[in-house]
Every structure is written in structure tokens, then in C-alpha cells.
N, C-alpha and C positions, 0 to 999 in steps of 0.2 A: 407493400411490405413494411412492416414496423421495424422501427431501427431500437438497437438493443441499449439498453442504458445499465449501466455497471454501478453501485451505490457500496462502493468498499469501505470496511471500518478499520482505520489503521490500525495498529498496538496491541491485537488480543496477545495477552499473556503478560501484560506489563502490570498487572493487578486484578484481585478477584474482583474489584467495585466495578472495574471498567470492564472483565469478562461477563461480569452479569447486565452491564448496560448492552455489550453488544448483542449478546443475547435478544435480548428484549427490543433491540431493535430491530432483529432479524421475525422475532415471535408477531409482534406486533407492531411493524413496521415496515420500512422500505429497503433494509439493508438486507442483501443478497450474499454478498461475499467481505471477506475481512481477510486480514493478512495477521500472523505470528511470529511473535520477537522468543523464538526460542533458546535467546540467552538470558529471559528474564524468570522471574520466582514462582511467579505465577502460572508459570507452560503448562506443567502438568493438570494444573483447575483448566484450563482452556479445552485439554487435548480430550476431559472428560465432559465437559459439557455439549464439544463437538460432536462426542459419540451419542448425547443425546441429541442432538440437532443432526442430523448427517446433512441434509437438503441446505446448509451456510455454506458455500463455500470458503475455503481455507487456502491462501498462498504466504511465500513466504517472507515475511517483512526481515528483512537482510537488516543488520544491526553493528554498525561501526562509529556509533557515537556514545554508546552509553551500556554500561557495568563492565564486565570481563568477557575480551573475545575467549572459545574456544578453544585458538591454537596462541602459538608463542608469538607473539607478533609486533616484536617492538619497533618497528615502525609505527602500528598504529597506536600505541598508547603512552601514557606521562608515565613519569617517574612513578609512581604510584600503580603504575599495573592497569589503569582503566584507561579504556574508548574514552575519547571525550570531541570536543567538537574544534579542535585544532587541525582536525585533518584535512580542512580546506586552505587552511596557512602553510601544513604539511606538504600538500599537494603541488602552491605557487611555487615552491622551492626547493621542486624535486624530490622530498625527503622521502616519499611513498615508496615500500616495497610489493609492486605490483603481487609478486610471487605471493606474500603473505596476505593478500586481501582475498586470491584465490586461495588459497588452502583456508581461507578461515569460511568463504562463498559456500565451499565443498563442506567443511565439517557443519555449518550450520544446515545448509540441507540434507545431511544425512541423519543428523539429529531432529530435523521435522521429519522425516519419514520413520523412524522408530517411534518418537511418541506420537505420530498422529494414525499412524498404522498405513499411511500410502505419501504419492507423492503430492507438492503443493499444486493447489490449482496454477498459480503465475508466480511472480516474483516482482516486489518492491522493495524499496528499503527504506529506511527512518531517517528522517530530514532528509530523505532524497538523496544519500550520498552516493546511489549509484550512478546519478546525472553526474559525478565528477570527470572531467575530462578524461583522466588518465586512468579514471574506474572502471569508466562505459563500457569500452571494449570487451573487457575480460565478461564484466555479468551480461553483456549480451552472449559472446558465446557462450558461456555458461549454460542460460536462458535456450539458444537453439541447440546444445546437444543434448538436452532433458527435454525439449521442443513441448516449453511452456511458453506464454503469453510471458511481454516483460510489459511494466508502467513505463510511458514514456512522458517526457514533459519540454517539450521542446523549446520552452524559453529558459531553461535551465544551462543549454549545451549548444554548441555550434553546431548549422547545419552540415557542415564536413565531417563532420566526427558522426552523425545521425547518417549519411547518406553511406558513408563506408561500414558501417554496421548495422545492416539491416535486421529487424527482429517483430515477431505477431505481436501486436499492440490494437489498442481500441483508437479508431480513427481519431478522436479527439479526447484530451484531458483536461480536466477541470479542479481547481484545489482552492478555488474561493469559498468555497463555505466552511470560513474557520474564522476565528478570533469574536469581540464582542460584540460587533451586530451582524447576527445570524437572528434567519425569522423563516417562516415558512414562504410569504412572498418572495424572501431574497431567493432560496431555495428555485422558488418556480422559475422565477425569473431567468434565475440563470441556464435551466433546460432550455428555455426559450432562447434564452440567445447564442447558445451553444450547438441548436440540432441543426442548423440548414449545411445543405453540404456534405453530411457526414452520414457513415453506417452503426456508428458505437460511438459512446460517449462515457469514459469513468470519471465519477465526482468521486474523489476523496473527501472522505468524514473522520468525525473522532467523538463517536457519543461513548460515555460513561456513565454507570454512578460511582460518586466520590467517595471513595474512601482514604485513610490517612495515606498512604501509599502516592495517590495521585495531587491530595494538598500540597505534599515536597515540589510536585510537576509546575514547570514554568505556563503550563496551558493544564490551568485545574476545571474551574468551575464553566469555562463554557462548554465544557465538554457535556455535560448537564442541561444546558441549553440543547446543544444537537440533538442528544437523543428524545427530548421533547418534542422537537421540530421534526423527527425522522419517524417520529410515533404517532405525529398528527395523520387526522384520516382526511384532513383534506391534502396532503401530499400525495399519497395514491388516488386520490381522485383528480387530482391535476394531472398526475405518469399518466394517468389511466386516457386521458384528453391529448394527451403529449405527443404521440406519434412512436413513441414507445413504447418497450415491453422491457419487461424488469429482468436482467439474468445474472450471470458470472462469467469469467474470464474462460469457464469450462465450455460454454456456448461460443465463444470465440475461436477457441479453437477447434471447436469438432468443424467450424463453418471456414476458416479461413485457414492458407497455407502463411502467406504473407499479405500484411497490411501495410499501403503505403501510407505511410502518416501524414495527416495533411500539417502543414508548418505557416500557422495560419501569421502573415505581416512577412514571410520569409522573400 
């Protein structure tokens, strides 16, 4: 039996360049499913290309570092009203109000269910901030009472904190293919050293095209690279060799109630 490999594009919604990259990754390439940031400008171009696309899977990239949460939340934001990326300095020092990271959890996933017309496939979030210690808890329950797949990443969080919140997740993550050398062999490679052992496997990606929107982005131009590399046809010709088969987070869960995550040097 072929073990299922998960190839998620982070950020649809964060720009039309990069909602047409993922696109296109998905049309002519290897990416299956992607995640949206619907507190970004761009949601709505996302939520209609989706409806051209229906077969992309779509979850929900949870967004607590960047533009304006939903609800009132001043715990999570500066003087200035915005997310920003203090909330892990937030966090050492206590300053997090749990309650307000739920209520902003909830109002962003009700706002991906109106504009994308259902519910997300899983849930992620942006730079990972659901790996926060004191975050984990809540978006995993979150995550099993909408009894969606969560991303897990287990060098991010204590195994204490992963063992008392148990949640459907892909046997093994993978978040190495990012920054400036990315190449298709890297790509393979790292299938290769990631399947023994395991039933699923999600690589996080981040292909775009650039538009000015993404130039502002601290990670512009490789993003451009990835989707080249994700559009190569020898990339499916390698899955195809791989011992895997290409799905989504929705294949995880029709097949699995709970996944014990392997914690792989744990």
C-alpha cells in the first residue's frame, strides 16, 4: 500500500501573484492542497479561483503575525492595531490572552466558511504560531471539535504538551523546502529521507508569482523558484517512483480517527 504524501502551499490569499502561483502549481504540478490566510486582501481572488479549481484542497492557515486580527485582541497586537511577530516574546512573559486567540481561531474560521462556501480541509498557521506552547492546546481542541486534521511539527513544542493533546495529523512533517537553495533533487531527496517508517508525510511549500505585494515579503523571490521546482515534470515522475501517492489532508481523514505522530530523535 502506498503511503500518502501531502504537498501544501502556504498563504493562498496573501496576494493575487501568489494565488495564481499556487494555482499553477496545483494545474501543473504537484501541489494538492494549500492553506488561507483569510485576514488577507487577496481572500476573496483566492475563494474564486478555488471555485474554479474545486479538486485543490483548501485549510485554514490561522494568522496571528500579520495585518489586523478579526476580533479585539489586544493582547495580540502593538500599539498600532497590528499582529506582528512579538507574540513569541508575548508568550515567554505570560502576556498572552488565551481567551482572545480563541475567539479570533473561531472568527477566522467562520469567515473561511462563508467565503469559501464549506469547511476547511485542516488547519495551520503562519510561521507556525500554533506550535506555541501556550497556543497548542486551544487550536488542537479547536482542530478535534470541527474534527479536522491539524499540522503538526514536533521540533517546534515539547513532547508533554504533544502527548496531552492528542490530534489527526500526517505521520511525519517536513518544512525544509524553503529559502535559497531549493532545486528539484533537494525536493526528492528529501521524500527519500523522510518515507521509511511512516503512513503520510506533509512538505510545506510556498510557490508564487511575484507580484509588488510579495516584493514587500521578507521571502519574495524564492518563492518563484518553488513553484518552478513544483512544476518540474520530473518531480511527479520521482512521487510517481516514491512509494507514494499525491493527496490532501481530506484523504487523512476519511482514513484515520487518530494518528500517533512519530517524534522522530524524541
Amino acid at each position: 500500500m502506498k503511503k500518502l504524501l501531502i504537498i501544501n502551499a502556504d498563504d493562498f490569499g496573501l496576494s493575487r501573484g501568489l494565488n495564481y502561483g499556487i494555482v499553477d502549481a496545483f494545474r501543473n504540478g504537484v501541489v494538492r492542497s494549500t492553506t488561507a490566510m483569510v485576514t488577507m486582501n487577496a481572500i476573496e481572488h483566492a475563494a474564486e479561483l478555488s471555485v474554479a479549481n474545486p479538486e485543490l484542497a483548501v485549510g485554514l492557515h490561522f494568522v496571528l503575525t500579520l495585518g489586523r486580527p478579526l476580533t479585539n485582541a489586544p493582547s495580540l497586537v502593538g500599539d498600532d492595531g497590528e499582529l506582528n511577530k512579538e507574540i513569541w516574546d508575548k508568550a515567554e512573559k505570560n502576556q498572552l490572552v488565551i481567551s482572545e486567540v480563541e475567539k479570533e481561531l473561531e472568527c477566522q474560521y467562520e469567515k473561511f466558511c462563508k467565503v469559501f462556501g464549506r469547511k476547511p480541509s485542516h488547519i495551520d498557521s503562519h510561521h507556525h504560531v500554533h506550535m506555541i506552547e501556550q497556543i497548542f492546546p486551544t487550536v488542537a481542541r479547536f482542530a478535534n471539535n470541527k474534527e479536522l486534521p491539524l499540522r503538526v511539527d514536533p521540533t517546534r513544542i515539547s513532547y508533554e504538551t504533544l502527548t496531552k493533546n492528542p490530534v489527526t495529523t500526517s505521520s511525519s512533517f517536513c518544512a525544509d523546502f524553503y529559502g535559497d537553495e531549493i532545486s528539484s533533487d533537494i525536493f526528492l531527496d528529501l521524500i527519500e529521507r523522510e518515507k521509511d517508517g511512516i503512513s503520510s508525510l506533509e512538505i510545506m511549500c510556498h510557490p508564487a508569482y511575484i507580484d509588488q505585494d510579495l516584493l514587500n515579503s521578507n521571502y519574495s523571490m524564492p518563492r518563484l523558484v518553488e513553484l518552478q521546482v513544483l512544476t518540474n515534470p520530473n518531480i511527479a515522475k520521482g512521487i510517481a517512483t516514491s512509494g507514494f501517492d499525491l493527496g490532501n489532508f481530506t484523504n487523512l481523514r476519511m482514513n484515520s480517527q487518530q494518528v500517533n505522530f512519530r517524534t522522530r530523535g524524541r
